[in-house]
PyMOL Python script that loads the backbone (N, CA, C, O; Angstrom):
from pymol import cmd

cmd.read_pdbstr("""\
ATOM      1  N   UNK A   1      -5.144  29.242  31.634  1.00  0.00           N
ATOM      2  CA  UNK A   1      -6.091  28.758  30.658  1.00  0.00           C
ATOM      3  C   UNK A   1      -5.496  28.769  29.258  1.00  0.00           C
ATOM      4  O   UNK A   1      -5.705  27.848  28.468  1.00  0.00           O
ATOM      5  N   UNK A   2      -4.587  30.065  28.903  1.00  0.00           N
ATOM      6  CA  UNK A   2      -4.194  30.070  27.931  1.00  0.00           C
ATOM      7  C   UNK A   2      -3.041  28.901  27.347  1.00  0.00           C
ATOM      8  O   UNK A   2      -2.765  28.535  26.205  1.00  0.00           O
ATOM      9  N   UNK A   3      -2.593  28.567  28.498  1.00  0.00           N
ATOM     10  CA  UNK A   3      -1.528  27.234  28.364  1.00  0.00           C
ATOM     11  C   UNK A   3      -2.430  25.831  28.395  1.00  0.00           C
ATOM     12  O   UNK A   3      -2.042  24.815  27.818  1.00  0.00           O
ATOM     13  N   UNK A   4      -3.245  25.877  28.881  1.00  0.00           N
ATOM     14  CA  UNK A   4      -4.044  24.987  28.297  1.00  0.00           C
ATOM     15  C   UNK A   4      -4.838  24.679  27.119  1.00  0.00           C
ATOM     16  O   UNK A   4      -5.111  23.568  26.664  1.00  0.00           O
ATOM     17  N   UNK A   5      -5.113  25.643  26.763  1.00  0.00           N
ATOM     18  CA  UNK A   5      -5.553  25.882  25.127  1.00  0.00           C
ATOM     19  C   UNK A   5      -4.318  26.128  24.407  1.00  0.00           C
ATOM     20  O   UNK A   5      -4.576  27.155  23.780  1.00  0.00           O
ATOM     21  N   UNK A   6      -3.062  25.771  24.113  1.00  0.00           N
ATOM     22  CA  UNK A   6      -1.656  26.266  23.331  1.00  0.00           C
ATOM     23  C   UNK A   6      -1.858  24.068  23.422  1.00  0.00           C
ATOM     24  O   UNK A   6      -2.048  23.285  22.492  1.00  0.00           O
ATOM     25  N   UNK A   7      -1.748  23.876  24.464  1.00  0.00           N
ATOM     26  CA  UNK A   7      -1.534  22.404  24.654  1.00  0.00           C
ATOM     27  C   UNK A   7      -2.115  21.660  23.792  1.00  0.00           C
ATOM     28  O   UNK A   7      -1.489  21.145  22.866  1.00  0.00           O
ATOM     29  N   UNK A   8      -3.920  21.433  24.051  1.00  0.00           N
ATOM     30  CA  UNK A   8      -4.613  20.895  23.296  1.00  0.00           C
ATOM     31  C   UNK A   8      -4.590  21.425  21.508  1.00  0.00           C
ATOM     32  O   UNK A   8      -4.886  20.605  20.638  1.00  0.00           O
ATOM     33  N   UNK A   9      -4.219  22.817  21.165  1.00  0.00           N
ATOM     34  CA  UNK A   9      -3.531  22.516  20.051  1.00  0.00           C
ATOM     35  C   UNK A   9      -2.981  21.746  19.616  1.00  0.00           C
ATOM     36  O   UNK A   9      -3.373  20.749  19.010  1.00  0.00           O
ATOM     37  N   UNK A  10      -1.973  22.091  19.858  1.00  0.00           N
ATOM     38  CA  UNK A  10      -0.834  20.846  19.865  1.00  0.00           C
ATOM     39  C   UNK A  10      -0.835  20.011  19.775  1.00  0.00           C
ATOM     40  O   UNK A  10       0.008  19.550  19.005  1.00  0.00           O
ATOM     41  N   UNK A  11      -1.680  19.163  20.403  1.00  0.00           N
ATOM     42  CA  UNK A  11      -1.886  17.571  20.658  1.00  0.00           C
ATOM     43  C   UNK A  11      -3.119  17.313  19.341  1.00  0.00           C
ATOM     44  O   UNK A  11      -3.174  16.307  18.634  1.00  0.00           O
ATOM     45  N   UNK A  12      -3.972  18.423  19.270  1.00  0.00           N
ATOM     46  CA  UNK A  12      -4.830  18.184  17.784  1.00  0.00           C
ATOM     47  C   UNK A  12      -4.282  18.090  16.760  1.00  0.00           C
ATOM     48  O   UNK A  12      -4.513  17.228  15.911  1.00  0.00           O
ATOM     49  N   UNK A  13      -3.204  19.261  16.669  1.00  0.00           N
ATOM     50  CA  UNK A  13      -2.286  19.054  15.354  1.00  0.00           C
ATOM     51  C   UNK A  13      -1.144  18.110  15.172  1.00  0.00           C
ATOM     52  O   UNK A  13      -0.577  18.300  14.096  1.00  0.00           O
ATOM     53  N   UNK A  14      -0.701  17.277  15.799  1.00  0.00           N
ATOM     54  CA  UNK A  14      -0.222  16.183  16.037  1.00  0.00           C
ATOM     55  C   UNK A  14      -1.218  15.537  15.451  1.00  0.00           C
ATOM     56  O   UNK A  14      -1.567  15.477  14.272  1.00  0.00           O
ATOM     57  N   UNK A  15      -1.720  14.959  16.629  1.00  0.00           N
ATOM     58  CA  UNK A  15      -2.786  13.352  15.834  1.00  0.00           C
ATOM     59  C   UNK A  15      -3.024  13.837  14.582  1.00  0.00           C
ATOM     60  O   UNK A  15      -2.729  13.001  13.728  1.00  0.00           O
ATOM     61  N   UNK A  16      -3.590  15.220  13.985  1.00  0.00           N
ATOM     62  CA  UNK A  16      -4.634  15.013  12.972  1.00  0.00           C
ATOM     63  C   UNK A  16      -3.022  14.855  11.746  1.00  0.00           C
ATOM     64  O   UNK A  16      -3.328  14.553  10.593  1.00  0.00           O
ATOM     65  N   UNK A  17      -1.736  15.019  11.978  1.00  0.00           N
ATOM     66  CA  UNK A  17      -0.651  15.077  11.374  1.00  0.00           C
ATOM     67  C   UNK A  17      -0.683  13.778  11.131  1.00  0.00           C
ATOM     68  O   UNK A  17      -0.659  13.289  10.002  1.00  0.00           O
ATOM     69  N   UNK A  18      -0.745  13.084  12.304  1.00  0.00           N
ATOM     70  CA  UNK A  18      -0.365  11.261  12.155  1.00  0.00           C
ATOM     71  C   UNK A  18      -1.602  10.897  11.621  1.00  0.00           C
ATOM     72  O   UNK A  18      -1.359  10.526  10.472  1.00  0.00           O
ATOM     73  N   UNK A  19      -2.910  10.796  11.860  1.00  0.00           N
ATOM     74  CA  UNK A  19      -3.621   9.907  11.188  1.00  0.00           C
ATOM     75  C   UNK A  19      -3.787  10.494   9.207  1.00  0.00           C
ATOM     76  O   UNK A  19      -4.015   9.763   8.243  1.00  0.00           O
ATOM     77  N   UNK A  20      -3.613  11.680   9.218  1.00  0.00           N
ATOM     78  CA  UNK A  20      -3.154  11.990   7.522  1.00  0.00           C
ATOM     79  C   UNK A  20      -2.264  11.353   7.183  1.00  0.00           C
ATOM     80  O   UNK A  20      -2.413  10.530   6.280  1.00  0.00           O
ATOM     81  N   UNK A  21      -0.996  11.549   7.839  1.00  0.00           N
ATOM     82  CA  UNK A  21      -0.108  10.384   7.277  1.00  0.00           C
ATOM     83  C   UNK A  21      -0.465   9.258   7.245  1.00  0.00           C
ATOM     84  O   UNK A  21      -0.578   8.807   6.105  1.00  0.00           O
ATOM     85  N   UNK A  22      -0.780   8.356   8.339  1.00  0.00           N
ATOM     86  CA  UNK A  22      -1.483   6.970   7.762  1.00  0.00           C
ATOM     87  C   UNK A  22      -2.499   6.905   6.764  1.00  0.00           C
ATOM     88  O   UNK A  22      -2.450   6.238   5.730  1.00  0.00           O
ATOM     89  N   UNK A  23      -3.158   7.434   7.039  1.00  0.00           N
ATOM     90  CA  UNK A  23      -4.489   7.130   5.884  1.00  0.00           C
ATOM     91  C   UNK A  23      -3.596   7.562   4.251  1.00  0.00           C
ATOM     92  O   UNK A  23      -3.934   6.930   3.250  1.00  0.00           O
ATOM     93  N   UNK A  24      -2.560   8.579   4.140  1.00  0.00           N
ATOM     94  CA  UNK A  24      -1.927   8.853   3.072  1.00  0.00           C
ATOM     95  C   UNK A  24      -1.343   7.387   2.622  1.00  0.00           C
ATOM     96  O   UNK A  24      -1.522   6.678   1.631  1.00  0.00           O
ATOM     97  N   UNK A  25      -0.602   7.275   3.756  1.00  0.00           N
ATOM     98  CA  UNK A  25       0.620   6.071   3.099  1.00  0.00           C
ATOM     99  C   UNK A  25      -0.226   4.674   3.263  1.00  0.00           C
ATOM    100  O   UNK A  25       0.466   3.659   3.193  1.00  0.00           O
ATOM    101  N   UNK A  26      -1.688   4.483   3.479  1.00  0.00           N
ATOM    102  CA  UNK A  26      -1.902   3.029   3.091  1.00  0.00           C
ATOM    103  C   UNK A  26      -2.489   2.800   1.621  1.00  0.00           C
ATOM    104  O   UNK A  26      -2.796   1.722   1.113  1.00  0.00           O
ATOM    105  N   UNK A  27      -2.586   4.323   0.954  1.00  0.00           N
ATOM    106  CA  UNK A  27      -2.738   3.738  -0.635  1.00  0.00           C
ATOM    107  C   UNK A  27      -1.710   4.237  -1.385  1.00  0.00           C
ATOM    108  O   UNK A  27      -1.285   5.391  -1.442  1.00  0.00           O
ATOM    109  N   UNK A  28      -1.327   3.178  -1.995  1.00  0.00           N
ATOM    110  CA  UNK A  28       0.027   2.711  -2.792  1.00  0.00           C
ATOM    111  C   UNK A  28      -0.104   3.709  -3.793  1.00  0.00           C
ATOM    112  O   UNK A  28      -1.237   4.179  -3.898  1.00  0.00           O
ATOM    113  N   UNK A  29       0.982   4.257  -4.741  1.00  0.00           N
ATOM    114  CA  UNK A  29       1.299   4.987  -5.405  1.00  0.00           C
ATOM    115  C   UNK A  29       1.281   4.151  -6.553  1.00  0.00           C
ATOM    116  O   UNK A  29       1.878   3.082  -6.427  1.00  0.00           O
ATOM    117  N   UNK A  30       0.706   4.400  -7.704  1.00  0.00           N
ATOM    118  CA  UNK A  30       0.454   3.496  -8.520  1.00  0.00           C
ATOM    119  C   UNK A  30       0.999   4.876 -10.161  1.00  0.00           C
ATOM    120  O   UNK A  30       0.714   4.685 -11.344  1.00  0.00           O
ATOM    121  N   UNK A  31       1.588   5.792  -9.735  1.00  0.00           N
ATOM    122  CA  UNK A  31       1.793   6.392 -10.920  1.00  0.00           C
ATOM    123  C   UNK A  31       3.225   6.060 -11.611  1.00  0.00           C
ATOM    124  O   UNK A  31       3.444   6.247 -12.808  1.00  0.00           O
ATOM    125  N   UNK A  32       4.053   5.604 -10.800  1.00  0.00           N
ATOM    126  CA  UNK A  32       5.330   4.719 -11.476  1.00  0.00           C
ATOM    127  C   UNK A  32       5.410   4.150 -10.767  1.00  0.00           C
ATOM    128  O   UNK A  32       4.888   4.353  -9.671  1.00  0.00           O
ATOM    129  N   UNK A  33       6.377   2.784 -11.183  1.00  0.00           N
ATOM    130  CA  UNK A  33       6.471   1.570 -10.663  1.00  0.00           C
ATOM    131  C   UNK A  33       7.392   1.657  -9.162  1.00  0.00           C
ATOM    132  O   UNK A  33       8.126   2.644  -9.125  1.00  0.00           O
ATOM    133  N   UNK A  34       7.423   1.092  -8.392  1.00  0.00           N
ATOM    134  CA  UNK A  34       8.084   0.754  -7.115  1.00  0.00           C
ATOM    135  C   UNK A  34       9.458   0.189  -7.503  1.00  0.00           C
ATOM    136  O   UNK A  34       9.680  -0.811  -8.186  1.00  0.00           O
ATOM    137  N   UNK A  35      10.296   0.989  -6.958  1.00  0.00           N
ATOM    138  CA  UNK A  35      11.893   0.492  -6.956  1.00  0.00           C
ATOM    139  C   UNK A  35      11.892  -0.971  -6.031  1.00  0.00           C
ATOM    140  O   UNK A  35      11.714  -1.099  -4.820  1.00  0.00           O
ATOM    141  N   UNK A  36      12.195  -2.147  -7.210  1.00  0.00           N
ATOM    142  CA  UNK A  36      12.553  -3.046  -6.288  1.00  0.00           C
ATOM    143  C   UNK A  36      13.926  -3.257  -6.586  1.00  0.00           C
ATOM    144  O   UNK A  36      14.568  -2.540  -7.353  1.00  0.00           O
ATOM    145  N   UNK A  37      14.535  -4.598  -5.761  1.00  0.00           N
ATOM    146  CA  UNK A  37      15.311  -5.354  -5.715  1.00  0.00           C
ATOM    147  C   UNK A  37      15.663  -6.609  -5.594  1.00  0.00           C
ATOM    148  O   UNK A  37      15.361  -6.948  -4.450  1.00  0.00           O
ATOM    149  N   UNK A  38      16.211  -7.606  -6.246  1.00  0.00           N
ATOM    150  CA  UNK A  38      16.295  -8.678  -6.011  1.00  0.00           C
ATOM    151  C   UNK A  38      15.796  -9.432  -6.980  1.00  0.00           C
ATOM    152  O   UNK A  38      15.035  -8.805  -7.717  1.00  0.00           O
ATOM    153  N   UNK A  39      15.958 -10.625  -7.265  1.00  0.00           N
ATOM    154  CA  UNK A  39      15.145 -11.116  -8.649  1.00  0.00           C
ATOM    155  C   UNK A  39      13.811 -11.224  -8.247  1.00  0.00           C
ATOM    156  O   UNK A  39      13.202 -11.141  -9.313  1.00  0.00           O
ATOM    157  N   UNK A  40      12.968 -11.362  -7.331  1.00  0.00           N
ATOM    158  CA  UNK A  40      11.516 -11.421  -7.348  1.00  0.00           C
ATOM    159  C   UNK A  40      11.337 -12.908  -7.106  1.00  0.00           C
ATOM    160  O   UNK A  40      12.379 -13.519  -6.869  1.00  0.00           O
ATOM    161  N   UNK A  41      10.319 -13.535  -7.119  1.00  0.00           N
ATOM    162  CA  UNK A  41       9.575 -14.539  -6.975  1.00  0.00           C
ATOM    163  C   UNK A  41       8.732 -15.002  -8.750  1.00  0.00           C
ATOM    164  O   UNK A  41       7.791 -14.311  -9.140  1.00  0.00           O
ATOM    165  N   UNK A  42       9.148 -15.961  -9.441  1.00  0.00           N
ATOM    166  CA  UNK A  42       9.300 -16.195 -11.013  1.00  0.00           C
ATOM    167  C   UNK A  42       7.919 -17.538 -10.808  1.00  0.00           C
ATOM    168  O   UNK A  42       7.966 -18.583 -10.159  1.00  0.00           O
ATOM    169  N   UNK A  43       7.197 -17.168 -11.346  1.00  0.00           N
ATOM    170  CA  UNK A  43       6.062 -18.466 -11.614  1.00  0.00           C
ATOM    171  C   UNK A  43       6.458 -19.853 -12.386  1.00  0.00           C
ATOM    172  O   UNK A  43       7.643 -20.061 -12.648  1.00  0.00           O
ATOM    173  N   UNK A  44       5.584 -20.671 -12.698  1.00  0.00           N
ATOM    174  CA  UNK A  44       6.242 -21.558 -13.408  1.00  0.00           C
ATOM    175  C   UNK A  44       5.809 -21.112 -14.503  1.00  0.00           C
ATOM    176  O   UNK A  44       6.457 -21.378 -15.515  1.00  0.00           O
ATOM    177  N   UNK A  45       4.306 -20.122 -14.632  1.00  0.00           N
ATOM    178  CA  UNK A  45       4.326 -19.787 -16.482  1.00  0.00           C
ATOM    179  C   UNK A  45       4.977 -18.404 -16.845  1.00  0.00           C
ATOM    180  O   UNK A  45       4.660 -17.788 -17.862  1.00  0.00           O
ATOM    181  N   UNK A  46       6.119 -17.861 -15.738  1.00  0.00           N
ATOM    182  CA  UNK A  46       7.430 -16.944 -16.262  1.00  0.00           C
ATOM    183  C   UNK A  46       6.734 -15.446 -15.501  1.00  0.00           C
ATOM    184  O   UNK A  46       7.411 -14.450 -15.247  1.00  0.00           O
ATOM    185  N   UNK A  47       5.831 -15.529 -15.335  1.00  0.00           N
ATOM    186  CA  UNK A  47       5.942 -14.051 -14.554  1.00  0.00           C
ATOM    187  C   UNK A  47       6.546 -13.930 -12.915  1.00  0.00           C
ATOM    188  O   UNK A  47       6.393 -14.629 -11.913  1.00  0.00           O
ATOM    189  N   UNK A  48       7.184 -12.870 -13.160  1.00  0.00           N
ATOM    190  CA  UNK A  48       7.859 -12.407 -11.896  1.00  0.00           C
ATOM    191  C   UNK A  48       6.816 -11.545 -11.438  1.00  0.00           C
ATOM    192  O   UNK A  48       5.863 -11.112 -12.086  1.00  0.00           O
ATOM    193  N   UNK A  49       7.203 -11.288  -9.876  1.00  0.00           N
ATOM    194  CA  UNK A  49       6.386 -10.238  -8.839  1.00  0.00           C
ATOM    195  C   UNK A  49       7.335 -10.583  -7.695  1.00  0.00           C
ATOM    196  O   UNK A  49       7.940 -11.564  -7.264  1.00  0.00           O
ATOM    197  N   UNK A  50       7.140  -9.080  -7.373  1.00  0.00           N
ATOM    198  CA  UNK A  50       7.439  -8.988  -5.918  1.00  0.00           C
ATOM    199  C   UNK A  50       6.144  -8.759  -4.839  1.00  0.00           C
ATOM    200  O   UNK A  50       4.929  -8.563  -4.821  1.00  0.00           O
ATOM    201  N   UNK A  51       7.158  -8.908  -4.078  1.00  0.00           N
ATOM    202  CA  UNK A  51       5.859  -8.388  -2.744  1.00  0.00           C
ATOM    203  C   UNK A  51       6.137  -6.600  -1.992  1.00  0.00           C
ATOM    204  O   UNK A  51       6.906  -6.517  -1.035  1.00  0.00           O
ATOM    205  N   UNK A  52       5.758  -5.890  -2.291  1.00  0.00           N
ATOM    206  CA  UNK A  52       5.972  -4.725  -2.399  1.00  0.00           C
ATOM    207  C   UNK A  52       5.973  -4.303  -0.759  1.00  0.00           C
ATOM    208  O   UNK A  52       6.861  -3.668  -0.191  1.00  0.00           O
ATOM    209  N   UNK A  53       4.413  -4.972  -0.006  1.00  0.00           N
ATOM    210  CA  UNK A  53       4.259  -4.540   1.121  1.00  0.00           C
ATOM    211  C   UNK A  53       3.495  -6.015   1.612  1.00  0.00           C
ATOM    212  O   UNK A  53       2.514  -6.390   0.970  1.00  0.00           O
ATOM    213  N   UNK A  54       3.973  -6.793   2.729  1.00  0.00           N
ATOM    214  CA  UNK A  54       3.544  -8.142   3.035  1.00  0.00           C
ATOM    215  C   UNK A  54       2.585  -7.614   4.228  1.00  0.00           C
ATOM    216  O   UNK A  54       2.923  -6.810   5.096  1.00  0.00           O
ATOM    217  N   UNK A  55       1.432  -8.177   4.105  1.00  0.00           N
ATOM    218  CA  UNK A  55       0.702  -8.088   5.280  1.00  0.00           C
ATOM    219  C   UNK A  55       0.916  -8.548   6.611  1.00  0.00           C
ATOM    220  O   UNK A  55       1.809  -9.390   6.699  1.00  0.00           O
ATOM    221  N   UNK A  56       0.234  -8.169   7.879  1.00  0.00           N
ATOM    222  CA  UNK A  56       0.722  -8.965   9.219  1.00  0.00           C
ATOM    223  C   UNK A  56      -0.025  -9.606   9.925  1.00  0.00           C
ATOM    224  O   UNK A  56       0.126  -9.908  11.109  1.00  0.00           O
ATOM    225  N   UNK A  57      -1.247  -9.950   8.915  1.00  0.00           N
ATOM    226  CA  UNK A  57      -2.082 -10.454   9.444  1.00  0.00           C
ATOM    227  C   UNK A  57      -2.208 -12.275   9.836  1.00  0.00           C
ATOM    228  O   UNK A  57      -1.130 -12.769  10.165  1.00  0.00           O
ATOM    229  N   UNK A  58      -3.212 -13.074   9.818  1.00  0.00           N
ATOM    230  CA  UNK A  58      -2.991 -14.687   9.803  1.00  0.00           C
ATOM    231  C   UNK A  58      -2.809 -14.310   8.302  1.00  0.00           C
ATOM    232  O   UNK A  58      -2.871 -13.275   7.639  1.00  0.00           O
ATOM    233  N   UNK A  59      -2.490 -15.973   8.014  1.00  0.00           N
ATOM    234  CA  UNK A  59      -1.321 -16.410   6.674  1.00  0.00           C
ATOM    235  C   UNK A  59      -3.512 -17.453   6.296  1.00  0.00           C
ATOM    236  O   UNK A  59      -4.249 -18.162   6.981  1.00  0.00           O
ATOM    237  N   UNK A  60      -3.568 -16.907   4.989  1.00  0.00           N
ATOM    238  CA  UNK A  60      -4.805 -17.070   4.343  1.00  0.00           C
ATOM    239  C   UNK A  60      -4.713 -18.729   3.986  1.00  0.00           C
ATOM    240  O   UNK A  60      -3.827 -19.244   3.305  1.00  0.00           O
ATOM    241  N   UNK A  61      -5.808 -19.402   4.593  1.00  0.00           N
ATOM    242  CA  UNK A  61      -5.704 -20.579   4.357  1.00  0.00           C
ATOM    243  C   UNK A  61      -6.451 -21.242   3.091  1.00  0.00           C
ATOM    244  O   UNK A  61      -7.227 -20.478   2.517  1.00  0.00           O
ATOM    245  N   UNK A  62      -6.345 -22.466   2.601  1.00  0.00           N
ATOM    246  CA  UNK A  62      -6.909 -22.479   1.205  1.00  0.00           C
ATOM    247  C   UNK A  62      -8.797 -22.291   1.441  1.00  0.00           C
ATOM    248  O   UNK A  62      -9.405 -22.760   2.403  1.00  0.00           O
ATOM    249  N   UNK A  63      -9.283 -21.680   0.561  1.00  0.00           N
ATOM    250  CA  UNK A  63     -10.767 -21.200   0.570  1.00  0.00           C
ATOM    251  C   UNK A  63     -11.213 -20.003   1.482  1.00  0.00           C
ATOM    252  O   UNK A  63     -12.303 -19.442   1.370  1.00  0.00           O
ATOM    253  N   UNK A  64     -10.452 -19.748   2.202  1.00  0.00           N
ATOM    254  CA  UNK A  64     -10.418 -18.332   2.451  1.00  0.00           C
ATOM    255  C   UNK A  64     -11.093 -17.376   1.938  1.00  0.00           C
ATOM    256  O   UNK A  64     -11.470 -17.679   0.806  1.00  0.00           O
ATOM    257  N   UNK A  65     -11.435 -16.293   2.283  1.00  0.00           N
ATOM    258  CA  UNK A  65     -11.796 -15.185   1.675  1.00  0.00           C
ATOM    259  C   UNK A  65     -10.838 -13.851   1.795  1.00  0.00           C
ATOM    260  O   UNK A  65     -10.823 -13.164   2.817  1.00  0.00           O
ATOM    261  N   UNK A  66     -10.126 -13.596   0.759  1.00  0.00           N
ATOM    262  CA  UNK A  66      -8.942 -12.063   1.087  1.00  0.00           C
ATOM    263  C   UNK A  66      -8.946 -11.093   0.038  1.00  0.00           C
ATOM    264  O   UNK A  66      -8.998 -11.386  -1.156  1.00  0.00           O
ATOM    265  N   UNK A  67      -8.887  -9.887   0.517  1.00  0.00           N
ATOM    266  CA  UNK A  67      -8.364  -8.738  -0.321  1.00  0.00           C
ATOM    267  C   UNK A  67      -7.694  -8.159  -0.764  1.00  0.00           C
ATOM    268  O   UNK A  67      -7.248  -7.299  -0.006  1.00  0.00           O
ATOM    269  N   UNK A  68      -7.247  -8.145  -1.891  1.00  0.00           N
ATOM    270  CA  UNK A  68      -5.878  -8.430  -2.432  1.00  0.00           C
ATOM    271  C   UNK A  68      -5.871  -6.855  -3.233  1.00  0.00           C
ATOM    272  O   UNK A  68      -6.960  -6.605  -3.750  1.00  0.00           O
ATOM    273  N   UNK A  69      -4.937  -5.901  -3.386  1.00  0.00           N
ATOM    274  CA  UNK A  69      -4.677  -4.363  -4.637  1.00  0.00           C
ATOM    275  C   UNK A  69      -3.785  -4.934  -5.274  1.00  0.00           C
ATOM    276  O   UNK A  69      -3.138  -5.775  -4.650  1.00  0.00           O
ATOM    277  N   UNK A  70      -3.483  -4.720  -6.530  1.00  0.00           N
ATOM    278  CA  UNK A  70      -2.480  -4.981  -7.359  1.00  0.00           C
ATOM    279  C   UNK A  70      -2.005  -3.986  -8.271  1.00  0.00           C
ATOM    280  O   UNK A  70      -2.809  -3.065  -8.411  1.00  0.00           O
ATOM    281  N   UNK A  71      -1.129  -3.900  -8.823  1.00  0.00           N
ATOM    282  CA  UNK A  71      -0.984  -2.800  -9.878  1.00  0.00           C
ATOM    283  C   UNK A  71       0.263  -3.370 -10.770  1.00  0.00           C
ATOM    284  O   UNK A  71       1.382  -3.564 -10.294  1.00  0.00           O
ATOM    285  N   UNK A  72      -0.134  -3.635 -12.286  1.00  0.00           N
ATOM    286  CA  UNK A  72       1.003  -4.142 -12.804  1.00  0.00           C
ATOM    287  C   UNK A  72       1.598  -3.805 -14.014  1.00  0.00           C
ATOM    288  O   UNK A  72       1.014  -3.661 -15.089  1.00  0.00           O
ATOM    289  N   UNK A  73       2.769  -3.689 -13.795  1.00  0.00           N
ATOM    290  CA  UNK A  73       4.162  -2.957 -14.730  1.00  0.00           C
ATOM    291  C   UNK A  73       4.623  -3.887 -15.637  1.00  0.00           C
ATOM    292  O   UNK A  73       4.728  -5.092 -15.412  1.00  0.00           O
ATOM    293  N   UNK A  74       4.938  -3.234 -16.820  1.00  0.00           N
ATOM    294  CA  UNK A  74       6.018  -3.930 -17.681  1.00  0.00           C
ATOM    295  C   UNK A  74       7.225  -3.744 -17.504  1.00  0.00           C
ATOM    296  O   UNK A  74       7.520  -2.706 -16.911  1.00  0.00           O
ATOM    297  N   UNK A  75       8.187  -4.532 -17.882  1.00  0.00           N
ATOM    298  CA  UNK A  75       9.535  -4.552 -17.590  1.00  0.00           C
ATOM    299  C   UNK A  75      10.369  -3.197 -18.283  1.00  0.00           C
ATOM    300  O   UNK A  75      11.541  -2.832 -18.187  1.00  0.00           O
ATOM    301  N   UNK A  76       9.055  -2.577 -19.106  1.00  0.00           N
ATOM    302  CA  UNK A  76       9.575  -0.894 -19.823  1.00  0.00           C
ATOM    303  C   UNK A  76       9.420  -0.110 -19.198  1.00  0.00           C
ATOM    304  O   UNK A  76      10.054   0.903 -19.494  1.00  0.00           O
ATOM    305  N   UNK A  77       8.219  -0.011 -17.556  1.00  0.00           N
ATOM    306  CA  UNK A  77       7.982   0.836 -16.950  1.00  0.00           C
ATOM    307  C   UNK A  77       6.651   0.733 -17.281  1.00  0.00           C
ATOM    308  O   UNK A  77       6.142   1.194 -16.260  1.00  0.00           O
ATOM    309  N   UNK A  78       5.532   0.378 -18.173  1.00  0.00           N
ATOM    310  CA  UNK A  78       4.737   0.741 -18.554  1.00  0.00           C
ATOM    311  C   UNK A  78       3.446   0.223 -17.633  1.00  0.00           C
ATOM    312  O   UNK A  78       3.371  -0.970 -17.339  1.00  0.00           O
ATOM    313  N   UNK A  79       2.536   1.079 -17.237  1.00  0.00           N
ATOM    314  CA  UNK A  79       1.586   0.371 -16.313  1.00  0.00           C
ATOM    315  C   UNK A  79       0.561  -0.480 -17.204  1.00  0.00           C
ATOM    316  O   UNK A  79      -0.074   0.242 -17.973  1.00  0.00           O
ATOM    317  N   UNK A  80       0.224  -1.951 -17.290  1.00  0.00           N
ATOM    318  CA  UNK A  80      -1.164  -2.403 -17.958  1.00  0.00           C
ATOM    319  C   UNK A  80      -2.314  -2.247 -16.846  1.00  0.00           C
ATOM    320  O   UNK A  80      -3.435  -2.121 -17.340  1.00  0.00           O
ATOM    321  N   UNK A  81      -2.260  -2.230 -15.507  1.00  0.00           N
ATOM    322  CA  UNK A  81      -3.888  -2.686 -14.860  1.00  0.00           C
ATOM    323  C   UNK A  81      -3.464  -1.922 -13.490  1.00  0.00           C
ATOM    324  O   UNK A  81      -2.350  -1.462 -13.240  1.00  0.00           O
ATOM    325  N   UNK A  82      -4.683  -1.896 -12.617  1.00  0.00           N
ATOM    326  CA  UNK A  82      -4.397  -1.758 -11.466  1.00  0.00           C
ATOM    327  C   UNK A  82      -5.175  -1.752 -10.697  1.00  0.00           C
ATOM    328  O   UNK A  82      -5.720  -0.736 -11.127  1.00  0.00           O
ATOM    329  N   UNK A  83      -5.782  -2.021  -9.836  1.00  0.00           N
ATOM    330  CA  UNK A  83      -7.361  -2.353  -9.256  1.00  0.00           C
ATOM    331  C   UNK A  83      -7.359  -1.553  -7.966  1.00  0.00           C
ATOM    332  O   UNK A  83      -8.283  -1.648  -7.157  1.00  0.00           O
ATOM    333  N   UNK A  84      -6.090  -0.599  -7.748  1.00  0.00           N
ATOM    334  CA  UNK A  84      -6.397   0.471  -6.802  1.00  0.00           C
ATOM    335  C   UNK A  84      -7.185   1.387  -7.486  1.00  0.00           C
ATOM    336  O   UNK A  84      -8.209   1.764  -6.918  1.00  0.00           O
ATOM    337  N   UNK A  85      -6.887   1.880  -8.733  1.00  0.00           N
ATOM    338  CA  UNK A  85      -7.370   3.146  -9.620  1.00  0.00           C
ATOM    339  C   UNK A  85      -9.225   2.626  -9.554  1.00  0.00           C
ATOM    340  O   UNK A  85     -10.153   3.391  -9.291  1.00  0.00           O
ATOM    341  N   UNK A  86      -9.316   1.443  -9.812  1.00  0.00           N
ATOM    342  CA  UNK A  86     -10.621   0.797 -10.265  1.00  0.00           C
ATOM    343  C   UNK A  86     -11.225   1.066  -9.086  1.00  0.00           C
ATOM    344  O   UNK A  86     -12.098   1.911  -9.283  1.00  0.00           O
ATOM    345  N   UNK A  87     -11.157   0.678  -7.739  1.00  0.00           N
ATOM    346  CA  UNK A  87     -11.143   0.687  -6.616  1.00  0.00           C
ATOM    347  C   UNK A  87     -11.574  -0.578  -5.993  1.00  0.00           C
ATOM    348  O   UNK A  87     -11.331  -0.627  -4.787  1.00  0.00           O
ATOM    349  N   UNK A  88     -12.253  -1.800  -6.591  1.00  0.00           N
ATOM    350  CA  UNK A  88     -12.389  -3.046  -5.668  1.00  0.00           C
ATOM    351  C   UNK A  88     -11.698  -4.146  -5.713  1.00  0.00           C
ATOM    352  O   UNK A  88     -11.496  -4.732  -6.776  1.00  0.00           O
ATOM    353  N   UNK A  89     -11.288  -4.524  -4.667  1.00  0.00           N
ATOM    354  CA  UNK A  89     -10.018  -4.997  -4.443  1.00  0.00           C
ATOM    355  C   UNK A  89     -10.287  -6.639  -5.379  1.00  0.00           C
ATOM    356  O   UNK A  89     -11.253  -6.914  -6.090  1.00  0.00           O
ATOM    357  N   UNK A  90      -9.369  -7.303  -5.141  1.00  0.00           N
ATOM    358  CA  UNK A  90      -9.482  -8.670  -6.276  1.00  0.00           C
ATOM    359  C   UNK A  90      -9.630  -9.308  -5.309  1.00  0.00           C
ATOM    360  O   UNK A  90      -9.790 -10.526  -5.392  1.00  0.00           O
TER     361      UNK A  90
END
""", "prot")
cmd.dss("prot")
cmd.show_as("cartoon", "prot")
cmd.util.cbc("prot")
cmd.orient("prot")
């Protein structure tokens, strides 16, 4: 019995390990900016962005309805906005 109760430990503290970690790592860290690389993706009215984390879901067709977090940096580091902190998505 006692090896059966050592087990189901185990297996509780596991999952409850993994679903903390997920639920941790699906909100973005918004207290300094994300190390990127690469020149980014440049608009035609001059702002750059990257894509930090691409979704895997269907590809949003025009009129759609989607939920979008953002959080955005100056090229000094400096944060202006962020609509995770706010909390509803754009």
């Amino acid at each position: 019995m006692a090896k059966y109760r050592a087990a189901i430990s185990i297996i509780l503290a596991l999952t409850a390990t993994f679903v903390l970690a997920r639920h941790n790592s699906q909100k973005p860290n918004t207290s300094a900016p994300t190390k990127v690389t690469g020149d980014g993706i440049k608009t035609p009215s001059g702002l750059t962005y990257w894509d930090i984390r691409v979704g895997n879901g269907d590809v949003a067709k025009e009129g759609s309805r989607v939920r979008v977090h953002y959080t955005g940096w100056l090229t000094s580091g400096k944060k202006f906005d962020s609509s995770v902190e706010r909390r509803p998505t754009f």
